[in-house]
C-alpha positions as CSV (number, residue, x, y, z in Angstrom):
1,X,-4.6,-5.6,7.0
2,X,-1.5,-5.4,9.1
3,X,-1.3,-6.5,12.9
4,X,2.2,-7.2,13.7
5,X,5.9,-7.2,12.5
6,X,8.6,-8.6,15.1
7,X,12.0,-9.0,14.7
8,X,12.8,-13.2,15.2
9,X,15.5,-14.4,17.9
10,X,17.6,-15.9,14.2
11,X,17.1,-11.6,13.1
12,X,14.2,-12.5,10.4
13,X,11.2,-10.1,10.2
14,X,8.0,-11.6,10.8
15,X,5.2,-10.1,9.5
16,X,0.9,-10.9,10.6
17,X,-2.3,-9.6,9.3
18,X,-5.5,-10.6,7.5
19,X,-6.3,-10.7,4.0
20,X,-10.2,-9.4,3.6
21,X,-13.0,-10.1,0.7
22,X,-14.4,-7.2,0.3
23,X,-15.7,-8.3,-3.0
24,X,-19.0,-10.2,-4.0
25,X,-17.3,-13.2,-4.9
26,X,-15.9,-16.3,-2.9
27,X,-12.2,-16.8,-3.6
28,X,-9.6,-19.9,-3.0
29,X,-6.1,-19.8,-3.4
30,X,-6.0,-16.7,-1.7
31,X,-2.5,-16.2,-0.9
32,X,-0.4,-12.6,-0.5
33,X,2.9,-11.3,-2.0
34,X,5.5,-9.1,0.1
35,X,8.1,-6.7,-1.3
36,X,10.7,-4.9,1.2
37,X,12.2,-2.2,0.1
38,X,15.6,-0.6,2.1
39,X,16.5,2.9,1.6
40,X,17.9,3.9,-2.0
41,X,21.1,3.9,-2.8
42,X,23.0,6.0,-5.4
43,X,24.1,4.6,-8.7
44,X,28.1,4.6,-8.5
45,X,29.8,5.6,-12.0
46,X,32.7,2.6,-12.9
47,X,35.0,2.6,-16.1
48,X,34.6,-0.4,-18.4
49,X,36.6,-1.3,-21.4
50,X,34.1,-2.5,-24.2
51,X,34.4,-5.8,-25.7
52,X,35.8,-5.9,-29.4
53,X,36.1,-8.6,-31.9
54,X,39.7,-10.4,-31.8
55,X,42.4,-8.2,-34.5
56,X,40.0,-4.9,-33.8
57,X,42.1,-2.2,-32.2
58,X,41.0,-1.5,-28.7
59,X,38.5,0.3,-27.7
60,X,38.3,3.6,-25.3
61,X,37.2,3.0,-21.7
62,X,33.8,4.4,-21.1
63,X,32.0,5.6,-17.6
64,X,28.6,3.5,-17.2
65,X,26.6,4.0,-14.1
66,X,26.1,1.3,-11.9
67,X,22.8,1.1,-9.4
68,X,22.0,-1.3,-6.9
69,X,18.9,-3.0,-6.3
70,X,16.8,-1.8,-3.3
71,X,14.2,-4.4,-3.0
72,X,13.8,-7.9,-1.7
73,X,11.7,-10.8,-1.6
74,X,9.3,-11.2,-3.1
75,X,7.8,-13.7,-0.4
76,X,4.9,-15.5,-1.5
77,X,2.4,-17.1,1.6
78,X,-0.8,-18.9,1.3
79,X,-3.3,-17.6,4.0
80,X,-5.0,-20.1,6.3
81,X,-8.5,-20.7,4.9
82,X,-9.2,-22.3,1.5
83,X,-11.8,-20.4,0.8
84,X,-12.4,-17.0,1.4
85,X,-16.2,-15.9,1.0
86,X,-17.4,-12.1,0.7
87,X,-16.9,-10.3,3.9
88,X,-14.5,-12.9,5.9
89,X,-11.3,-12.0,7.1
90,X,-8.2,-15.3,7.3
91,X,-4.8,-14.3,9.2
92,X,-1.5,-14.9,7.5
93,X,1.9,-14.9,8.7
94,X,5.4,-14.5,6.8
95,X,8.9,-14.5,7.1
96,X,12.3,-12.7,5.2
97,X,15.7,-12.2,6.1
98,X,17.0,-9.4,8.4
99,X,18.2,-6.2,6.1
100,X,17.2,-2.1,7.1
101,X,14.3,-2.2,5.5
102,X,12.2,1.2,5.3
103,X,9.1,0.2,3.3
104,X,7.2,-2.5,2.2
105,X,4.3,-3.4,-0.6
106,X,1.9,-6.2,0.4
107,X,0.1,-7.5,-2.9
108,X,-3.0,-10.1,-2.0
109,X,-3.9,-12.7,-4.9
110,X,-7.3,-14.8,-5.4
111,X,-9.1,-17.1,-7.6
112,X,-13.0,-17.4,-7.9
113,X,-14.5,-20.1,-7.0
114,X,-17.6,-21.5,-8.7
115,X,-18.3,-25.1,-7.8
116,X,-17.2,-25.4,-4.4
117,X,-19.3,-23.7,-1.4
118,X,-17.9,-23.3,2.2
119,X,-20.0,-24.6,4.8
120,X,-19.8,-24.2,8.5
121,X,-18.7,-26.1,11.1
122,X,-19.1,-26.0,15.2
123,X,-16.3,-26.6,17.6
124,X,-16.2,-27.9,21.1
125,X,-14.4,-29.4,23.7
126,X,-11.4,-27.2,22.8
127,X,-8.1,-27.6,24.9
128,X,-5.0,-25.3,24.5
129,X,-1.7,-27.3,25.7
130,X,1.5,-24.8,25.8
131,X,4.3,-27.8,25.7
132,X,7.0,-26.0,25.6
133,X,8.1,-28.1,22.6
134,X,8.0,-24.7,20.4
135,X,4.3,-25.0,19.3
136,X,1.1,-24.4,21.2
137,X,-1.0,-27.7,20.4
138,X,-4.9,-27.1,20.2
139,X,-7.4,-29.9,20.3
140,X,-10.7,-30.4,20.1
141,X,-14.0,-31.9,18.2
142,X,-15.2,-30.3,15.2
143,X,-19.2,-31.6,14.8
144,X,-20.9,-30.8,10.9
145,X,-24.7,-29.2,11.9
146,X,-25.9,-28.9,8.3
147,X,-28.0,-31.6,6.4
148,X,-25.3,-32.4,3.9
149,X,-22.1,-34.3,4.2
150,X,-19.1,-31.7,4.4
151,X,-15.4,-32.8,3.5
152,X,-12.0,-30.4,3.3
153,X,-12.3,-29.4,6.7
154,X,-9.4,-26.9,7.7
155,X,-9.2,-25.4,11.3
156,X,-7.1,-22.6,11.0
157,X,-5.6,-21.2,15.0
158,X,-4.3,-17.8,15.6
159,X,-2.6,-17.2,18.5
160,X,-3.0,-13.6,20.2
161,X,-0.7,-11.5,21.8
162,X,-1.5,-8.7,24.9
163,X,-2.7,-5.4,22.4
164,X,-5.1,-7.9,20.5
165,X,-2.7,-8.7,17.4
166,X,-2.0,-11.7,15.5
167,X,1.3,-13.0,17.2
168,X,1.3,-16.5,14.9
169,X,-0.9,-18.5,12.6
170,X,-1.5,-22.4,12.2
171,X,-3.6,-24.9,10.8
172,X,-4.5,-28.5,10.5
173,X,-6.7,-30.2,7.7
174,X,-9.0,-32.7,8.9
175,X,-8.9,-35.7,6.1
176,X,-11.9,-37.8,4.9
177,X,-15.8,-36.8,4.6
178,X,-17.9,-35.6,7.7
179,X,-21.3,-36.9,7.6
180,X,-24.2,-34.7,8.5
181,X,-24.5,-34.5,12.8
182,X,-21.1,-36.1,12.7
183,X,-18.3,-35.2,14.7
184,X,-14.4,-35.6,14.2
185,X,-11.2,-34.7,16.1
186,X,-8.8,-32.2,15.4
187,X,-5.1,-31.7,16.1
188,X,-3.8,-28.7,15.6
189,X,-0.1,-26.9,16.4
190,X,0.5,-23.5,16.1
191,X,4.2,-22.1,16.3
192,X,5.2,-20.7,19.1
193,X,5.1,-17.1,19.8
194,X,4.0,-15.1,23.6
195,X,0.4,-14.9,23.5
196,X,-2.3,-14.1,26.2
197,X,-5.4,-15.7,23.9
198,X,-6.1,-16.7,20.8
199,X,-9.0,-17.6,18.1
200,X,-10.2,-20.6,15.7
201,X,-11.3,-20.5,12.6
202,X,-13.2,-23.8,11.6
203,X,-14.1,-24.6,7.3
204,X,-15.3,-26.9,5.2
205,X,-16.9,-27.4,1.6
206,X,-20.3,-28.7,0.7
207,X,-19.7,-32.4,-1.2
């Protein structure tokens, strides 16, 4: 699903949007691969001389048609989450060079999972710092509320802009294990980009 695409200050295209399970299985590795296509251009006919073996007489020039490619990338992201479970939406956020482009493809990418099982986890305390540095810094205290100890724990920050759309994406891993009623800190910094709110996204997996 597409929210955004901006045109960066260096002339890159930046595109935002969500990647959504809408199957009956939870994936990881979920990541999505972008194609941009500009407009076609025609094939452009150019006289070659064939190749022969050395004493052969010469051979006779010959028209070929030559046609330029129209596509670029691909670019290959990873979304936010690690694991995406039937239903749940995770932003993602990607970049490519400047060119006309008139079209794109988008092509998400999965792997089911089958011995790992996202669990939930409650945040609080959360403060938003806008530094000025060129990232938007996010902390808080993530706390585990289910009876088993919960490890991986990956808060994932989207920053929105005025109309409601993804404007950028970040995330920050929280290492070790999280006991059950425990709490932890997190750190997170999210790149830069005019926003007027923005969202969290807080994971973990059973252990």
């Amino acid at each position: 699903l597409v929210s955004t695409i901006q045109i960066e200050e260096n002339g890159n295209y930046k595109l935002t949007g969500t990647v959504r399970n809408d199957g009956t299985e939870t994936y990881g590795g979920v990541g999505v691969i972008a194609t941009f296509y500009e407009a076609e251009k025609p094939c452009v006919e150019r006289e070659v001389t064939p190749r022969t073996k050395p004493g052969a007489p010469p051979a006779e020039p010959t028209t070929v048609d030559v046609c330029q490619y129209n596509w670029h990338g691909p670019v290959e992201v990873y979304v936010a989450c690690q694991l995406l479970e039937p239903g749940a939406e995770c932003p993602f956020s990607l970049e490519i060079y400047g060119r006309d482009y008139v079209s794109y493809l988008l092509h998400p990418e999965g792997s089911p999972v089958e011995y790992r099982q996202p669990a939930s986890l409650l945040l609080s305390g959360v403060s938003v710092d806008n530094n000025g540095l060129g990232y938007v810094r996010i902390t808080g205290t993530a706390t585990n509320q289910n009876p088993y100890t919960v490890g991986d724990a990956n808060i994932v920050g989207t920053l929105l802009d005025a109309g409601g759309q993804i404007a950028s994406v970040g995330s920050a891993i929280v290492p070790g294990e999280i006991a059950s009623r425990a709490s932890v800190s997190f750190d997170l910094r999210v790149e830069y980009a005019p926003y007027t709110g923005y969202q969290l996204n807080a994971e973990a997996t059973q252990q």
